[in-house]
C-alpha positions as CSV (number, residue, x, y, z in Angstrom):
1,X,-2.5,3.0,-3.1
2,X,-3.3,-0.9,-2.7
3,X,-1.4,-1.8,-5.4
4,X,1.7,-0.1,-3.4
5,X,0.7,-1.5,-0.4
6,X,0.9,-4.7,-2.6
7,X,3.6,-4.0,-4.1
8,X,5.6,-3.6,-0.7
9,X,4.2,-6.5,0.9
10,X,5.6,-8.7,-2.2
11,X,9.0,-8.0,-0.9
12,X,8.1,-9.6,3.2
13,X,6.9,-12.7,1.6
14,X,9.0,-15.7,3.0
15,X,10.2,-13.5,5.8
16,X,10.5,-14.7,9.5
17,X,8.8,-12.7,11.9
18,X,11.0,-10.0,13.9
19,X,10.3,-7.8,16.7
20,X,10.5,-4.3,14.9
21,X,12.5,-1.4,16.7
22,X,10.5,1.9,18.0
23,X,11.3,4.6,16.5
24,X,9.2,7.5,16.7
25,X,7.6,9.6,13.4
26,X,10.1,11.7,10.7
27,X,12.3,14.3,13.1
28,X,14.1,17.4,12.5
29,X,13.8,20.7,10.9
30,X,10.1,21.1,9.8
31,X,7.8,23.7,7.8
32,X,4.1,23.8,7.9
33,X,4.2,25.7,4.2
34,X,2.7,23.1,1.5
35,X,1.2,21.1,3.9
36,X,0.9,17.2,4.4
37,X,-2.1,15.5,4.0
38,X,-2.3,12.0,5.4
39,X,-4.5,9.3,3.8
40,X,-3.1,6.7,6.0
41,X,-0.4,4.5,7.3
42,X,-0.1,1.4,7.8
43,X,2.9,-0.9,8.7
44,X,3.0,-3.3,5.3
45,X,6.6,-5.0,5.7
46,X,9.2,-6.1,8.1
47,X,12.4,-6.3,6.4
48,X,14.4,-9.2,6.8
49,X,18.2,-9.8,7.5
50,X,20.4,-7.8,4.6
51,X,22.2,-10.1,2.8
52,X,24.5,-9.7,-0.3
53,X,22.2,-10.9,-3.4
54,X,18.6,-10.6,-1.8
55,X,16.7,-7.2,-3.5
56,X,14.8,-7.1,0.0
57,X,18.2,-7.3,2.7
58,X,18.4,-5.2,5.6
59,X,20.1,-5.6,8.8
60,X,18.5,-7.5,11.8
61,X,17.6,-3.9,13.8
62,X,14.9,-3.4,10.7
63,X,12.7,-0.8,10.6
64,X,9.0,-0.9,9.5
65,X,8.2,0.0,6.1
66,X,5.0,2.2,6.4
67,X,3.0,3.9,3.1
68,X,0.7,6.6,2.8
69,X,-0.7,9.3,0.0
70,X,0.8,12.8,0.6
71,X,-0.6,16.3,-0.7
72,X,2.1,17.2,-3.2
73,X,1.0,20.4,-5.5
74,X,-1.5,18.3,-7.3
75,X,-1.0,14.9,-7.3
76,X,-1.9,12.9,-4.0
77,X,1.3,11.0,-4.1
78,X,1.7,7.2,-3.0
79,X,4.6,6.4,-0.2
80,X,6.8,4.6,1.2
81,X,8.7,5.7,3.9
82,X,11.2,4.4,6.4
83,X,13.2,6.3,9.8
84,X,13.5,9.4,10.8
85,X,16.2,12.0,10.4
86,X,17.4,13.8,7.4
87,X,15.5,13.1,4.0
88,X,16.5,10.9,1.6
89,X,14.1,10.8,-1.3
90,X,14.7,7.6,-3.5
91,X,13.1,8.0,-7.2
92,X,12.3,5.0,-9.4
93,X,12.7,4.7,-13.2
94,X,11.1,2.2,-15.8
95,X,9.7,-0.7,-15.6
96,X,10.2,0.0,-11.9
97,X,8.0,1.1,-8.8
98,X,8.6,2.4,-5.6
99,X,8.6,-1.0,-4.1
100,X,11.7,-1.7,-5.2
101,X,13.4,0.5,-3.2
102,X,11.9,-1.1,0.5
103,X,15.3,-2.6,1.4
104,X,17.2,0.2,0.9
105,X,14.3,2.2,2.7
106,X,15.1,0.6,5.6
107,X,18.9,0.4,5.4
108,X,18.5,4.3,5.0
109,X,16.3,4.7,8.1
110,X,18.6,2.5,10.3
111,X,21.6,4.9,9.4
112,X,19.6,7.5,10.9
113,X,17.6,8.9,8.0
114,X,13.9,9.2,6.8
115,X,13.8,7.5,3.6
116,X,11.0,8.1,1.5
117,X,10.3,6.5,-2.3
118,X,7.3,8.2,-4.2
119,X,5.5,7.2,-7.2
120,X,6.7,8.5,-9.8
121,X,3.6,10.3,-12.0
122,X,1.6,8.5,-13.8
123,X,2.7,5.4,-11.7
124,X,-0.9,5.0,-10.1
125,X,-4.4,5.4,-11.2
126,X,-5.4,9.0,-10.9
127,X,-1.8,10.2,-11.0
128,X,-1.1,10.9,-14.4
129,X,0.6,14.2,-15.2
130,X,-1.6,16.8,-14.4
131,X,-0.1,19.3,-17.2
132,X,0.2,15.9,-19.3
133,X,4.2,16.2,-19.0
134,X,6.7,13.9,-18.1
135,X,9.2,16.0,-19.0
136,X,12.7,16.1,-17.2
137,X,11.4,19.4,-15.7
138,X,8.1,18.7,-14.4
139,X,9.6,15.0,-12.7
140,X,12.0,17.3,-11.3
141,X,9.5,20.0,-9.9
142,X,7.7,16.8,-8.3
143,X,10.9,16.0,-6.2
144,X,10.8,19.6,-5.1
145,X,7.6,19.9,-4.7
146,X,7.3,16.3,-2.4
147,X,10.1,17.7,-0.4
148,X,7.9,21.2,0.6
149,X,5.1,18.9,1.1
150,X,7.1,16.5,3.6
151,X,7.9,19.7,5.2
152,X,11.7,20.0,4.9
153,X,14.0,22.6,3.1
154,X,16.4,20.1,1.5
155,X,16.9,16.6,0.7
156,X,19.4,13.9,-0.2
157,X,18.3,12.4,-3.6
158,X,19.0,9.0,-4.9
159,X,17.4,8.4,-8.7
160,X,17.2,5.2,-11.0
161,X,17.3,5.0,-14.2
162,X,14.0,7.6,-14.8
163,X,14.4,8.5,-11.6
164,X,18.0,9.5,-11.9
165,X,16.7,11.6,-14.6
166,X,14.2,14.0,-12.0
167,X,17.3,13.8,-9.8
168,X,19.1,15.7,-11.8
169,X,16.5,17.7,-12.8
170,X,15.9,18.6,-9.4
171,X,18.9,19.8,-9.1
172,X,18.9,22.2,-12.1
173,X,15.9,23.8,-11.3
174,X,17.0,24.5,-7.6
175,X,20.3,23.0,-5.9
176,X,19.3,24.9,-2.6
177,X,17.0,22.4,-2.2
178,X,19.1,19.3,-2.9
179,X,22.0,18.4,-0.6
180,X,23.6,15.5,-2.0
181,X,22.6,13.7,-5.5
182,X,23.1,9.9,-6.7
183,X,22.3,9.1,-9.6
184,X,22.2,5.3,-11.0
185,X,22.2,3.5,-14.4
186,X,21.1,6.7,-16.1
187,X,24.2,9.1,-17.1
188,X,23.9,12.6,-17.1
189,X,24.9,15.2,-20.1
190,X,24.8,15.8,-23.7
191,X,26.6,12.0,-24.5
192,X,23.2,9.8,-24.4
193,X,21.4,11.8,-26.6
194,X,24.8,12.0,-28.9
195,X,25.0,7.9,-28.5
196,X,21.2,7.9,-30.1
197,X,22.5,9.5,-33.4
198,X,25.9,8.0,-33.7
199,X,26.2,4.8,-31.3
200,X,25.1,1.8,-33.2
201,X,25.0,-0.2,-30.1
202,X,23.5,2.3,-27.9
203,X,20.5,2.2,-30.6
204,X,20.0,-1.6,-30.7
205,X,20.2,-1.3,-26.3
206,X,17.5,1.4,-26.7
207,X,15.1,-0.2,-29.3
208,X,12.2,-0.3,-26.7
209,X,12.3,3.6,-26.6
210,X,12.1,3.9,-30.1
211,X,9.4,1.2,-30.0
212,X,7.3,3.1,-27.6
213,X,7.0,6.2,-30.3
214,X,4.5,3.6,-32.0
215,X,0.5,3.0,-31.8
216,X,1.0,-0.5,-30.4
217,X,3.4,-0.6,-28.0
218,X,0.6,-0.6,-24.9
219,X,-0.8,-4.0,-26.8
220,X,2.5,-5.4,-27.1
221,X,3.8,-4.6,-23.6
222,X,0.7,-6.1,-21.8
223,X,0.6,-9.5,-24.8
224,X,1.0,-12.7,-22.4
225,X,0.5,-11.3,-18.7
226,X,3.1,-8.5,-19.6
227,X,6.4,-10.8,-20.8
228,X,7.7,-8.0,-22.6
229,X,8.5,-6.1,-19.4
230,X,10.0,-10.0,-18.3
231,X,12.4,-9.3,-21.3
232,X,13.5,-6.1,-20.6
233,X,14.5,-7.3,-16.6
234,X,16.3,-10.4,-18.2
235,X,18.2,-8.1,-20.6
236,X,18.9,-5.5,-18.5
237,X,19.7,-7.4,-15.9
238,X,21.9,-10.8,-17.3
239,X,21.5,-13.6,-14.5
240,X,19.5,-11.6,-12.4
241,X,15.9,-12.8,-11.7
242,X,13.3,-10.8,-10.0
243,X,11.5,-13.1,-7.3
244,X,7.6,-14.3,-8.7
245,X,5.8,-12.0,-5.8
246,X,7.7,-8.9,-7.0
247,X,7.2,-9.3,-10.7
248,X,3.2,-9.7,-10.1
249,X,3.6,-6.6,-7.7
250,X,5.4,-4.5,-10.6
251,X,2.9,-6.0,-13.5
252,X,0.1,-5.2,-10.9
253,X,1.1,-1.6,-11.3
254,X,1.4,-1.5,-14.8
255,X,-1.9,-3.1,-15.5
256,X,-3.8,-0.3,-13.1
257,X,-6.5,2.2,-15.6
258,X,-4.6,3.9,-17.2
259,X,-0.7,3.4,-15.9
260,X,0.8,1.9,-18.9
261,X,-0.2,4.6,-21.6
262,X,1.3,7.3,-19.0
263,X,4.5,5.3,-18.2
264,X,5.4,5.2,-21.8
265,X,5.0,9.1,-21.9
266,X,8.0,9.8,-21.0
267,X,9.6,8.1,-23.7
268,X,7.0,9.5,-26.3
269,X,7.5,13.0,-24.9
270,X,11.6,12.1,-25.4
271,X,12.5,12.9,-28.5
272,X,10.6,15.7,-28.8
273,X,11.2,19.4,-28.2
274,X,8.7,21.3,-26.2
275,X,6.9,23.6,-28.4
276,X,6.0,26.9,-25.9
277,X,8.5,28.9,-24.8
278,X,8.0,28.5,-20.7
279,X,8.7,24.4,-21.2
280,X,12.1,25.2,-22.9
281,X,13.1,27.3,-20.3
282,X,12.1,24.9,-17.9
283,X,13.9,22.1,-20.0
284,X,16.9,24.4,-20.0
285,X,17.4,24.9,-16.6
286,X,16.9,21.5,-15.8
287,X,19.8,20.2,-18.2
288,X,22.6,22.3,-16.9
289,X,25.4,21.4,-14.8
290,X,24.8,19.9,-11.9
291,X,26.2,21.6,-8.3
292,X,25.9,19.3,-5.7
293,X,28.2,17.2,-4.8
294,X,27.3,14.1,-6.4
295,X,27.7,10.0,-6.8
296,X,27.3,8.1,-10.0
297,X,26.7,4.4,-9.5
298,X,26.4,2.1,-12.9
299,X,26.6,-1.7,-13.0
300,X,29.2,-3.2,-15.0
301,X,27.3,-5.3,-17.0
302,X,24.0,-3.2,-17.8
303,X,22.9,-4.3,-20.7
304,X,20.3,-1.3,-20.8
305,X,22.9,1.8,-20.9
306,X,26.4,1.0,-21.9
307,X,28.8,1.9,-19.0
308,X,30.9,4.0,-21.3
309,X,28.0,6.1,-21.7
310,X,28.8,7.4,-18.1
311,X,32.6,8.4,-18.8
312,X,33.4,12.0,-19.3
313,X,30.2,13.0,-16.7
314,X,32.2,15.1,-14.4
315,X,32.4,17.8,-17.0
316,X,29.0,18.7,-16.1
317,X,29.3,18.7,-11.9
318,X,30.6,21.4,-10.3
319,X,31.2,20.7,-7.4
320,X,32.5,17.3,-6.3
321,X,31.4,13.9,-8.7
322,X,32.6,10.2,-8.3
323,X,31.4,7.5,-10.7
324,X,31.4,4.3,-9.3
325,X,31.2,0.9,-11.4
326,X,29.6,-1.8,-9.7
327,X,31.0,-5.5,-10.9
328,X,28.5,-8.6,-11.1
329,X,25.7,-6.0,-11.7
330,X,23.7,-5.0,-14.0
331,X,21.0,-1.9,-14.8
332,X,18.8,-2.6,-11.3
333,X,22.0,-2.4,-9.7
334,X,20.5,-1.7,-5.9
335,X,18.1,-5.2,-6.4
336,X,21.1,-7.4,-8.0
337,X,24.0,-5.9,-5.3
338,X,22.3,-4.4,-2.1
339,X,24.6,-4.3,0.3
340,X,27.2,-2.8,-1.9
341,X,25.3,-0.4,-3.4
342,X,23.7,1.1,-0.4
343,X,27.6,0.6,1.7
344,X,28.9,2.9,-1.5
345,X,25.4,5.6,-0.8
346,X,26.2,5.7,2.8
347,X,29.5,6.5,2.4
348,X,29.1,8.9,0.3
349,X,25.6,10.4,2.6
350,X,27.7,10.0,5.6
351,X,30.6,12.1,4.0
């Protein structure tokens, strides 16, 4: 939890101070059924002014970015959480934390939503996988579980990268429970997994995951106050540079007990099929076509996942799908082009 709090308050530094609006705690249709266990909150930022090119923009009427740990199944997961209103669940990917997603937080909450980013598993000491998986359908159960927790029947979902992944997920395993679905910088269906085998440039973009499969990727990752994590941002990302205070927040998170061996478990649990029978049902469902109506944002220059990697993805949505390329940006999209990115999710929430 501190290291989110920290993590957070990396994003205020430099800021002015503001007088925050009121508003009062999350609103609207509620159920007591999974419960919500507060740890505590605590207001850790004050967003400043939303400007085109700052990763931490919002407007002048800013909301307060608060955290706290929530009961979800069983993981006590890590918050942040802006508004009130309908919920909007934003879901981080790799090498990424929750923190990332404070200006959007409080762009959402603004619009009239509660906007909430979890950890993802494994993202914090004492919240690795409790079934050891980080399978596409146990991140998804966690978004559908987090929303029972919060006490709400449905939920808007916005996923990066890894997160885009549980997004989807989510969806598969139960669409009742997902409204709307974006997805960034991650495409969905059978073409990534085809680009693996037959793409030589999708290989040499994806060395790292095939790194990871290897004894000393956690040594290599952490060598020189983590600068292979720097490398992957500058790559990713061409011209874009994550601010000093944020890059010690995300290699604060990183170097918690435990966090890196479980972040690369998703990738080391990638490429290989579940062995028991109930996981590849689970995996199943969680891979089909997708029917919610649904936005797909990639940035034209990601030098992480190729663009074209994301053509042909409305075979697999059923029911509504635009993809959206994003010029001057590359894979962290909503920290290199805020205010477009989150004009193109409102549009598309507001629909």
């Amino acid at each position: 939890m501190q290291i989110l709090e920290r993590g957070a308050a990396a994003l205020s530094a430099g800021e002015q101070d503001m007088q925050p609006t009121t508003r009062s705690g999350p609103a609207g249709p509620r159920r007591r059924q999974g419960g919500l266990e507060v740890e505590r909150m605590t207001q850790v930022t004050q967003r400043p002014p939303f400007v085109e090119g700052s990763s931490t923009g919002t407007s002048h009427a800013a909301d307060r970015v608060r955290h706290r740990t929530v009961k979800a199944g069983r993981l006590e997961v890590p918050i942040l959480e802006a508004g009130s209103g309908p919920l909007v669940l934003c879901l981080h990917g790799f090498p990424d934390h929750a923190a990332s997603w404070a200006g959007l937080l409080d762009r959402l909450a603004q619009e009239g939503y509660w906007a909430v980013a979890p950890a993802q598993r494994g993202y914090w000491p004492g919240g690795a996988a409790p079934d050891g998986s980080y399978r596409a359908s146990a991140t998804g159960q966690d978004v559908l579980t987090l929303i029972e927790a919060l006490g709400r029947e449905q939920a808007d979902l916005i996923g990066h990268d890894l997160g885009a992944r549980a997004a989807y997920a989510a969806a598969g395993l139960d669409a009742t429970r997902v409204r709307k679905l974006v997805g960034m910088s991650v495409p969905y269906g059978p073409q990534l997994r085809t680009a693996w085998v037959t793409d030589g440039d999708q290989q040499r973009r994806s060395w790292y995951m095939f790194f990871f499969q290897t004894a000393m990727a956690e040594a290599a990752v952490e060598f020189d106050d983590f600068a292979f994590i720097d490398r992957l941002w500058r790559e990713w990302s061409p011209g874009y540079e994550l601010p000093d205070a944020e890059r010690v927040a995300l290699k604060e998170t990183l170097r918690a007990p435990g966090v890196l061996t479980e972040t690369l478990g998703y990738y080391r649990q990638l490429f290989t099929p579940p062995a028991d029978a109930r996981t590849q049902a689970a995996e199943a469902r969680a891979s089909g076509a997708i029917t919610v109506p649904s936005l797909y944002l990639h940035g034209a220059d990601d030098n992480c996942m190729s663009v074209e990697l994301s053509d042909g993805m409305e075979a697999v949505f059923t029911s509504g799908f635009e993809r959206i390329v994003v010029p001057g940006a590359g894979h962290f999209l909503h920290l290199e082009q805020p205010k477009t990115v989150a004009e193109h999710i409102l549009g598309f929430l507001n629909s």
